[in-house]
C-alpha positions as CSV (number, residue, x, y, z in Angstrom):
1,X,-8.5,-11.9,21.4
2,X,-5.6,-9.8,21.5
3,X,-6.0,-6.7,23.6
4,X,-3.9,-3.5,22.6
5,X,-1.5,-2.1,25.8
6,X,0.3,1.2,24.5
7,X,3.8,0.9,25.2
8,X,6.3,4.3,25.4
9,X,7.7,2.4,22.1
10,X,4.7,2.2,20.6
11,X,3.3,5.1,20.9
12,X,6.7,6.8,19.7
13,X,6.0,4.5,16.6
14,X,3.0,5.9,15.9
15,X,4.1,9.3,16.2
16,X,7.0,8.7,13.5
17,X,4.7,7.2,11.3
18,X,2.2,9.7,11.4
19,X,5.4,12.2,10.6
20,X,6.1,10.3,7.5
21,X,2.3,10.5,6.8
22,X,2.3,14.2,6.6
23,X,5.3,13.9,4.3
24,X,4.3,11.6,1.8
25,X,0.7,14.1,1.7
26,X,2.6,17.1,0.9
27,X,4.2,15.0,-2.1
28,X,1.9,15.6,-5.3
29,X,2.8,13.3,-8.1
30,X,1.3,13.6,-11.9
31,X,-1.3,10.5,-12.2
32,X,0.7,8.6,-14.6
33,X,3.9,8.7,-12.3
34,X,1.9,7.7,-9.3
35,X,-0.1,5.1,-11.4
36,X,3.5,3.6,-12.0
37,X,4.6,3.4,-8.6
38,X,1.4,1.8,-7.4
39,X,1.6,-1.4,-9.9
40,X,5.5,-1.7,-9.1
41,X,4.5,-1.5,-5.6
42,X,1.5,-4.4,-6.3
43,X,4.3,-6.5,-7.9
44,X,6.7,-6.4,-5.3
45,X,4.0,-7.0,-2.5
46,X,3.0,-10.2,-4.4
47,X,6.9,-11.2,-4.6
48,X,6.8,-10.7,-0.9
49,X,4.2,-11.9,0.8
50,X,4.3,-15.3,-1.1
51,X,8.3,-15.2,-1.1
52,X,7.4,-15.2,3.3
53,X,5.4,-18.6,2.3
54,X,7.7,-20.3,0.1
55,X,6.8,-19.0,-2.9
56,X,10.4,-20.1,-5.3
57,X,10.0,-17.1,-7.9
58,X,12.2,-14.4,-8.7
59,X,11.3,-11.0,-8.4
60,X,11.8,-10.8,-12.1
61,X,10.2,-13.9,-12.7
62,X,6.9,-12.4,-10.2
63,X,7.4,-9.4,-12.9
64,X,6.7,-11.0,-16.3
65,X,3.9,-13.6,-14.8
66,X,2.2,-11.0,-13.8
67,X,2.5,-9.3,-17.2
68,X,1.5,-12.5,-19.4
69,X,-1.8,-12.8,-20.7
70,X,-4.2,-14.1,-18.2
71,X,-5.7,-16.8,-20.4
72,X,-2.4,-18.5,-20.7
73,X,-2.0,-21.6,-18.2
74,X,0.1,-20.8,-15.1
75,X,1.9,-23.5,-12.8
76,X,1.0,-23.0,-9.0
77,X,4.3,-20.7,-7.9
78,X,2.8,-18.2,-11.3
79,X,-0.9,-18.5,-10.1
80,X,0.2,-17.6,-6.7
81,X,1.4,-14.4,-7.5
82,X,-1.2,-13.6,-9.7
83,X,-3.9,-13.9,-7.0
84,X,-1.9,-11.6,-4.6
85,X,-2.1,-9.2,-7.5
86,X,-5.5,-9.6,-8.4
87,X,-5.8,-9.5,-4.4
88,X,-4.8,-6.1,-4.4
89,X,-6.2,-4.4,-6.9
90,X,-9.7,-5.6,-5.8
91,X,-9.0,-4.2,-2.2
92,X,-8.1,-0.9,-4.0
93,X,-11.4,-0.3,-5.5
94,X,-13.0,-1.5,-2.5
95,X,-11.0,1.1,-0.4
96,X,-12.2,3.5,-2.9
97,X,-15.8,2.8,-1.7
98,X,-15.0,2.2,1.9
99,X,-16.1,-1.2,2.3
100,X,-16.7,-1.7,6.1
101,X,-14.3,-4.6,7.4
102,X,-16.6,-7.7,7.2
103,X,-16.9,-11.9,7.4
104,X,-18.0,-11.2,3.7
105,X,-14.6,-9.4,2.9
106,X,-12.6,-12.0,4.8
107,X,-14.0,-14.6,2.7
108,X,-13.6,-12.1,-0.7
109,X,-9.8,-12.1,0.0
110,X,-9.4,-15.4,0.4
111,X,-11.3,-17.0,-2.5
112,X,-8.8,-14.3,-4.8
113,X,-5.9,-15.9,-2.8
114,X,-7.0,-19.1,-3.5
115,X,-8.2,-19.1,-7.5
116,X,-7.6,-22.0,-9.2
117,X,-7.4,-24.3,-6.2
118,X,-9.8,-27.1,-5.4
119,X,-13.0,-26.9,-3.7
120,X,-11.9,-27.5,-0.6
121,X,-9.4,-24.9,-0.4
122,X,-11.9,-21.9,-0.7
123,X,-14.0,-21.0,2.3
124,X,-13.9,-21.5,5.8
125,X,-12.1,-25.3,6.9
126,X,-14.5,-27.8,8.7
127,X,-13.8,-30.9,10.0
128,X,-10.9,-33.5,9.9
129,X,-11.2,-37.1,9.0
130,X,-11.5,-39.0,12.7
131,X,-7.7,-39.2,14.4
132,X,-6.3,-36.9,11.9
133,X,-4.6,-33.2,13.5
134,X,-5.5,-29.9,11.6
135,X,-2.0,-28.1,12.2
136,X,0.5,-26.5,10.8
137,X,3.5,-28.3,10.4
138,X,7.2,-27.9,10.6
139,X,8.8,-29.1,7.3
140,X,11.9,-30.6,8.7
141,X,10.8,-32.5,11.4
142,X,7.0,-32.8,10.6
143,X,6.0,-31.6,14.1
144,X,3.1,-29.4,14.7
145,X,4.2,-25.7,14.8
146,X,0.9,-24.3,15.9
147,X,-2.4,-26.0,16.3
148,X,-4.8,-23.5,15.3
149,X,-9.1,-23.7,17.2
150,X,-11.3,-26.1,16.2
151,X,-12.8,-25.1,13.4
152,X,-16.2,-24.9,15.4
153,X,-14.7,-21.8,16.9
154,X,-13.8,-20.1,13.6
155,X,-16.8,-18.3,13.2
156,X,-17.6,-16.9,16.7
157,X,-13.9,-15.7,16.9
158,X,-14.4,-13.8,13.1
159,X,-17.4,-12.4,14.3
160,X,-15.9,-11.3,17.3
161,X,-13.4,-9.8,14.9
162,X,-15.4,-8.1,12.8
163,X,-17.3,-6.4,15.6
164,X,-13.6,-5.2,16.9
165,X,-12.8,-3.5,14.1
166,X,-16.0,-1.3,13.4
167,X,-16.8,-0.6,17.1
168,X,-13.0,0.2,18.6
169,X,-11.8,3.3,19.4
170,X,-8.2,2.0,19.3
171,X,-6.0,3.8,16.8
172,X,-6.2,2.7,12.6
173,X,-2.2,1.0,13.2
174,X,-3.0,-0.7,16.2
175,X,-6.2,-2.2,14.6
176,X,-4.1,-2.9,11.6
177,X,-1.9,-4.9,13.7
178,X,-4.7,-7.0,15.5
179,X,-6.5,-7.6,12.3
180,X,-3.0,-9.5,10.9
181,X,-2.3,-11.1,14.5
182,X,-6.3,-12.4,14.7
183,X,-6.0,-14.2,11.4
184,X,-3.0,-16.0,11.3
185,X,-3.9,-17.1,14.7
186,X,-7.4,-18.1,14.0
187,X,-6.4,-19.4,10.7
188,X,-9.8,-20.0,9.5
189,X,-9.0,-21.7,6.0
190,X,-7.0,-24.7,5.1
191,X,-4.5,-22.3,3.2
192,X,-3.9,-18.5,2.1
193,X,-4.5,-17.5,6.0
194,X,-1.3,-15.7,6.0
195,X,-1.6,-13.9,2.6
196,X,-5.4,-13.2,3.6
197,X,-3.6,-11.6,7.0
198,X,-1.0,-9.6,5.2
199,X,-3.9,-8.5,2.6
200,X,-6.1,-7.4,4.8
201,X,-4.4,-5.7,7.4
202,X,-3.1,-3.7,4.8
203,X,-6.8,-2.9,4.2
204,X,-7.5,-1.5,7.4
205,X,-4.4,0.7,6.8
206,X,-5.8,1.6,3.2
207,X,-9.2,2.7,4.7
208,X,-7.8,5.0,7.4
209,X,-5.4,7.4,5.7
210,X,-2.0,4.8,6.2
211,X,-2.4,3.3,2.8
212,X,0.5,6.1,1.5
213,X,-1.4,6.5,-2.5
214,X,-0.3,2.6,-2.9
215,X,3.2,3.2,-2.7
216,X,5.6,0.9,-1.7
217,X,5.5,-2.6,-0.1
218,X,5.2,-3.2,3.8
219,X,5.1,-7.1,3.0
220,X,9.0,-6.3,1.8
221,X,9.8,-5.9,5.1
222,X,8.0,-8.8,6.7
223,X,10.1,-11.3,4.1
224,X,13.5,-9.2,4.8
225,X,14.0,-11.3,8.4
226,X,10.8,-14.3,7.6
227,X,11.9,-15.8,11.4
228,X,11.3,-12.4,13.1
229,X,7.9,-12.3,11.7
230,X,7.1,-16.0,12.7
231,X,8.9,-15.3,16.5
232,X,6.9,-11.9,16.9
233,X,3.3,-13.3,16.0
234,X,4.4,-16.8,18.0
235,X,5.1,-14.4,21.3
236,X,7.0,-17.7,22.7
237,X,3.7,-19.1,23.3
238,X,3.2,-22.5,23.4
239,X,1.8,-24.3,19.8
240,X,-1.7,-24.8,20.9
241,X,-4.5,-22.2,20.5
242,X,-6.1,-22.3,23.6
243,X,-2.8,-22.3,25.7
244,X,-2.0,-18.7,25.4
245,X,-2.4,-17.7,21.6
246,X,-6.5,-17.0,22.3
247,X,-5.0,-14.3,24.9
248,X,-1.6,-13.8,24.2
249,X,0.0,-12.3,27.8
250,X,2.3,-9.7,25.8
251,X,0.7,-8.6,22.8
252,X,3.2,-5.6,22.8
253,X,5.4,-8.2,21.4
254,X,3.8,-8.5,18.0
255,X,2.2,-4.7,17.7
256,X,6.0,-3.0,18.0
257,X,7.4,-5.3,15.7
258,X,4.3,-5.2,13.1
259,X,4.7,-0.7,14.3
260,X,8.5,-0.9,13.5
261,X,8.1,-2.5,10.1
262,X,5.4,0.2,9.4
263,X,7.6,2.7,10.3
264,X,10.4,1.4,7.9
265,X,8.0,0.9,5.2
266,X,6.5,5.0,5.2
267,X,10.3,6.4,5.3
268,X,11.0,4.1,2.2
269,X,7.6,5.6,0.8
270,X,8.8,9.2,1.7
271,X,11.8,8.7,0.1
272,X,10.1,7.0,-3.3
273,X,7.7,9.8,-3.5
274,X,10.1,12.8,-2.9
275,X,12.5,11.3,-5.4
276,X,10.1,10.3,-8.4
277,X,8.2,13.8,-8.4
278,X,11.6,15.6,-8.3
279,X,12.8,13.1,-10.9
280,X,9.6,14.3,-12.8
281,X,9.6,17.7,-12.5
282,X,13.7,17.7,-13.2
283,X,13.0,16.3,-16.8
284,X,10.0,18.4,-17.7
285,X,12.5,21.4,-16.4
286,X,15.6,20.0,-18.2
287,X,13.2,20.9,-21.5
288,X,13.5,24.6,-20.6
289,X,15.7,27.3,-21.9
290,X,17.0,29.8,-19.0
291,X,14.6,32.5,-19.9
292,X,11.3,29.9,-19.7
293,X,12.7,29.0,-16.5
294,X,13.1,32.7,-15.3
295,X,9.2,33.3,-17.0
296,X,8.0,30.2,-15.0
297,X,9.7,31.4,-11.9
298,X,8.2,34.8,-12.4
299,X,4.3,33.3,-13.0
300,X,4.9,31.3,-9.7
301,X,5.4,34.4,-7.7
302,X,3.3,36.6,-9.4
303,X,-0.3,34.8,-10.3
304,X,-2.5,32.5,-8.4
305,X,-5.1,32.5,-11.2
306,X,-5.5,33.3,-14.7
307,X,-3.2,35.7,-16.9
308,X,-3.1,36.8,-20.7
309,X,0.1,37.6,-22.5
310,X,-0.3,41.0,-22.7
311,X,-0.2,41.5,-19.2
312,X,3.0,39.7,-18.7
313,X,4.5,41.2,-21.6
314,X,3.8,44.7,-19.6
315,X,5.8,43.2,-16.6
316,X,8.6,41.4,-17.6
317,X,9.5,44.2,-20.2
318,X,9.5,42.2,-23.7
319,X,7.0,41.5,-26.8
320,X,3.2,39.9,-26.3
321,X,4.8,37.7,-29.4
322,X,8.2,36.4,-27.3
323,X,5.6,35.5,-24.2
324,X,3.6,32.9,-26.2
325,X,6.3,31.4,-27.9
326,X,7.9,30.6,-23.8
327,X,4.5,30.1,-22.4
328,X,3.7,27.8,-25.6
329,X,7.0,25.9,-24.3
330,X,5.7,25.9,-20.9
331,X,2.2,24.5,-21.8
332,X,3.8,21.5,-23.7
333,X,5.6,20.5,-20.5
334,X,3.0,20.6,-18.3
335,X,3.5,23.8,-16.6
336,X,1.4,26.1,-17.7
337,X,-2.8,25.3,-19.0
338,X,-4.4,27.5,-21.6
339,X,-7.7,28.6,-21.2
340,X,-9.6,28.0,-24.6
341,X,-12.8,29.9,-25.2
342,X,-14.6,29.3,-28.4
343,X,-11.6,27.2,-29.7
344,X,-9.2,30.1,-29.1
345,X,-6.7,31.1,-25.9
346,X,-8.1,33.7,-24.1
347,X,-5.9,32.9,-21.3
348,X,-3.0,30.7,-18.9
349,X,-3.1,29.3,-15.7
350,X,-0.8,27.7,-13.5
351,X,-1.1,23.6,-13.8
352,X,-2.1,21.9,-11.1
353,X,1.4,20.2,-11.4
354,X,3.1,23.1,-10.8
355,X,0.8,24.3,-8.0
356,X,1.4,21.1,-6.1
357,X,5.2,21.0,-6.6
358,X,5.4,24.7,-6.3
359,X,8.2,24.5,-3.6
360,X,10.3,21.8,-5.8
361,X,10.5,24.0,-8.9
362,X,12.1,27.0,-7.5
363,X,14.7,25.0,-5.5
364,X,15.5,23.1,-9.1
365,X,15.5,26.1,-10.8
C-alpha cells in the first residue's frame, strides 16, 4: 500500500489548488452555461483517458460518437469512448448521493468501462491457463512491463483499499492520488484498470469539494506527456509487484506529479469559468441600451430585495411608465424577476444571476 509523506512541494500544491478552489466557488454560472461546459468537459475526458490507452479517435471523431444514437452499432475505438462517457455521468449522480468509496463501486465502474466486451472481461481476473504470465506487455518488444499480484491477492488488497479511503484522515488530493496509484498497480481486471483508475480517482475528488461543477478535464493533462504518467506511477521500480510496487520506497514521486497535474487542471478551470460567465453576462449586457444599464447599475446598489416601479420612478427622477418599459428590458435578459401575484406584477427583484455575478456587471458596465 502506498503510504502518503508530505513533501514542502506537496503541500505547496495543495495550497495552490485549494486557491483555485475558492476561485472557481466564487464563479456563479446560469445552469444552462454550466450544463454546457460539463458535457464538453465529459467528452474531452473520454478523448483523453482512452487517447493515454491507445484509443486512435479524434477529438472530433470522440465528439459525434458520442452524439449518435445509442442503438446504432459502434466499432470498439466508438464503444470505448462511449463507456468513459456513460462512466462519467453515472459517477455524477452517484456523487450527487455521496456514495461511500466501495468494492461495489470499483466493480460499477468497471463493468461501464467494459460494456460490450466478453464475459471475461467484466469483473475481477482469476486464474491463468498453467505456464501462461498475466502481465502487461510492452508492444514492441513483447516484454513484460509490469507483472501485476496474483490475482488471489486482488481482493484482500481492494479491501484494504476500501477501508483506506473511508477511515483516513489524510487530505481528499492525497487520497485522490492513492486511489489512482492503488488500482493501476493492483490492476484487478483483465482490462479497463487504468480508465477505472482515472474514473475513479476523479471520484474521490468529486465527493470532497475538488470536483470544480464538472469543469474541465484532469485526464487532458495525463495524455499531454503519456510517458510522464507511466514513469511517475512506475517510480523506477522494478516490473514485479511484490518487488517494490506493493510498498513503493518514494511515493512522493507519483503524489507531486498526480498534485502538479491537479494544479494545472483547476487554473485551466478558473480560467474556463471566469471567461464563460463574463462571456454570458457580456451578451445579455450587449442587449442593453445605456440608460437600462445605468437603471441596472442603480438597482444593484440600491435594493437587496423586492422594489415596485413607483418607488424607483421617485428616485431616479422619471415616469412610473419609462421604469417598466427598462425593467421589462431587464427581465427579458435575465436581470431582473417580476414578482406575480394573482397573475399580475406586484413587484421586481434582483435575479439570482445578477446577485451572483454582481461584481462582473459593474466592471462590464
Amino acid at each position: 500500500m502506498i503510504k502518503a509523506i508530505l513533501t514542502n512541494e506537496i503541500l505547496k500544491y495543495i495550497t495552490e489548488i485549494e486557491k483555485n478552489r475558492y476561485k472557481v466557488s466564487n464563479v456563479k454560472l446560469p445552469k444552462s452555461v454550466a450544463g454546457r461546459l460539463r458535457k464538453n468537459s465529459k467528452k474531452k475526458s473520454s478523448y483523453a483517458s482512452n487517447k493515454i490507452e491507445g484509443n486512435p479517435l479524434s477529438e472530433k471523431q470522440v465528439d459525434e460518437v458520442i452524439e449518435m444514437d445509442e442503438r446504432k452499432h459502434f466499432l470498439k475505438p466508438e464503444q470505448e469512448v462511449r463507456n468513459y462517457f456513460l462512466a462519467l455521468q453515472f459517477l455524477e449522480e452517484t456523487a450527487k448521493k455521496k456514495e461511500r468509496f466501495s468494492k461495489k463501486l470499483i466493480l460499477d465502474v468497471q463493468k461501464y468501462v467494459e460494456k460490450g466486451a466478453s464475459k471475461e472481461k467484466i469483473g475481477l481476473r482469476g486464474p491463468m491457463p498453467p505456464g501462461v504470465l498475466f502481465a502487461v506487455y510492452d508492444s514492441q518488444t513483447g516484454n513484460p512491463d509490469y507483472i501485476p499480484p496474483e490475482f488471489c491477492d486482488i481482493p484482500k488488497l481492494l479491501d484494504e483499499l476500501v477501508e483506506y479511503v473511508n477511515t483516513t484522515n489524510d487530505h481528499p488530493l492525497i487520497v485522490a492520488a492513492v486511489v489512482h496509484y492503488q488500482l493501476v498497480t493492483i490492476h484487478p481486471f483483465e482490462d479497463g484498470n487504468g480508465r477505472t483508475a482515472r474514473l475513479l480517482s476523479g471520484y474521490i475528488l468529486d465527493i470532497n469539494g475538488y470536483g470544480f461543477n464538472g469543469i474541465g478535464s484532469l485526464e487532458e493533462y495525463f495524455a499531454y506527456d503519456v510517458n510522464a504518467y507511466y514513469e511517475s506511477i512506475q517510480m523506477g521500480l522494478p516490473a514485479l509487484y511484490y518487488s517494490g510496487r506493493n510498498d513503493p520506497p518514494h511515493p512522493e514521486i507519483w503524489i507531486e506529479y498526480f498534485l502538479r497535474m491537479v494544479l494545472l487542471y483547476s487554473g485551466k478551470v478558473c480560467e474556463l469559468s471566469e471567461a464563460s460567465a463574463e462571456d454570458e453576462i457580456g451578451i445579455g449586457l450587449s442587449y442593453l441600451k445605456s440608460r437600462e444599464k445605468e437603471l441596472l447599475l442603480f438597482l444593484i446598489k440600491k435594493y437587496k430585495g423586492e422594489f415596485t416601479p413607483i418607488e424607483v420612478s421617485r428616485e431616479i427622477g422619471v415616469t412610473n411608465k419609462t421604469v417598466i418599459n427598462r425593467l421589462s428590458v431587464l427581465v427579458k435578459n435575465g436581470f431582473v424577476e417580476p414578482l406575480i401575484v394573482k397573475q399580475r406584477i406586484r413587484s421586481y427583484k434582483l435575479s439570482d444571476f445578477t446577485k451572483d455575478n454582481e461584481k462582473m456587471i459593474k466592471k462590464l458596465i
